[in-house]
C-alpha positions in Angstrom: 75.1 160.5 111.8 77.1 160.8 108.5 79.1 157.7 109.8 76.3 155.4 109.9 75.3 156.3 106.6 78.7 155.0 105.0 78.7 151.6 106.6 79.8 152.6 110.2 77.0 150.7 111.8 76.9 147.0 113.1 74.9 145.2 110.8 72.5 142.9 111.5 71.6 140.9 107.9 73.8 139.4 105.2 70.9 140.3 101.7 72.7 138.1 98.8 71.2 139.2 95.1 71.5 137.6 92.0 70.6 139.8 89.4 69.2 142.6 91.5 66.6 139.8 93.3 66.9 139.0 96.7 67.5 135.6 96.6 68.5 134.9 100.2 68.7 136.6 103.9 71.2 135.9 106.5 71.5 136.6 109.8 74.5 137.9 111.0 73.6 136.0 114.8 74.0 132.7 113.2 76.1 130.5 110.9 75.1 129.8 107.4 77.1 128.7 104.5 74.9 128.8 100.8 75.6 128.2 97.1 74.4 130.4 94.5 74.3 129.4 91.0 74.9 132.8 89.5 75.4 133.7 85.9 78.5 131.3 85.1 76.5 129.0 86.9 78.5 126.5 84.4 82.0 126.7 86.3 79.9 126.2 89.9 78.3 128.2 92.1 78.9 131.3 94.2 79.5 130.4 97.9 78.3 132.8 100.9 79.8 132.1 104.4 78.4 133.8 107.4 79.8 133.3 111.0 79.8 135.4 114.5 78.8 138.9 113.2 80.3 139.1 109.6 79.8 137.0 105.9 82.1 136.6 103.4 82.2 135.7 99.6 84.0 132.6 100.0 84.4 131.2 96.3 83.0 132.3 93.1 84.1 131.3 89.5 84.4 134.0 88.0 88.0 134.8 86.4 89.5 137.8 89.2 88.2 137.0 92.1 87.6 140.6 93.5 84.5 139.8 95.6 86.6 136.6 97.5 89.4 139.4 98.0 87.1 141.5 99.8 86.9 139.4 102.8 84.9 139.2 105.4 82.3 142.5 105.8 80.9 143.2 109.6 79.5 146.6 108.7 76.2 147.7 107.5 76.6 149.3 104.0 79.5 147.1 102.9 79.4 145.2 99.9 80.8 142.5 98.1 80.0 142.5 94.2 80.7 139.1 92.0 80.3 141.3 88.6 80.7 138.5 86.2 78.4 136.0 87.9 75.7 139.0 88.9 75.8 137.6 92.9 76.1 140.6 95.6 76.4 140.3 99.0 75.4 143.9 100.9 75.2 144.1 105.0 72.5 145.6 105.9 71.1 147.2 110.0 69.2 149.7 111.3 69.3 152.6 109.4 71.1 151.4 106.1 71.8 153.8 103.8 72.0 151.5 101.0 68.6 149.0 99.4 70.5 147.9 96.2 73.3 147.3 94.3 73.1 147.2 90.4 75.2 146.5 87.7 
């Protein structure tokens, strides 16, 4: 359906990229909290929280803090973008209609 291809599906997997890479998979069934040392790896790392069903950017250094102010993401398709320190964080489930995010 055209709703599950905008992010209207439950997700099932939190895919965190630095740079493009996948550098870590989540799943959404558990709890997970990871640092990423991202591109201003310098001013510390960028943290990824993941709890009952939905994961969040929870800090990042960079300067505006637009990924944090997204919040926490439950659906497939959404995603969080840390532009200055090149960390994503996309939900993906069955049927995504998304496989990357580039800058």
């Amino acid at each position: 359906t055209a709703s599950s291809q905008w992010g209207q599906a439950a997700a099932a997997l939190a895919q965190v990229r630095l740079d493009g890479r996948i550098v870590a998979e989540l799943p959404l069934s558990g709890i997970h909290r990871i640092a990423i040392d991202g591109a201003l790896a310098q001013l510390g790392p960028t943290v990824i929280e993941v709890e009952a069903g939905r994961a969040r950017i929870a800090s990042d250094p960079g300067p505006r803090q637009y990924c944090v102010h997204q919040g926490w993401l439950s659906r497939a398709g959404s995603v969080a973008v840390c532009a200055p320190s090149h960390v994503t964080l996309q939900l993906v489930g069955p049927g995504s209609a998304h496989d990357t995010v580039a800058f």
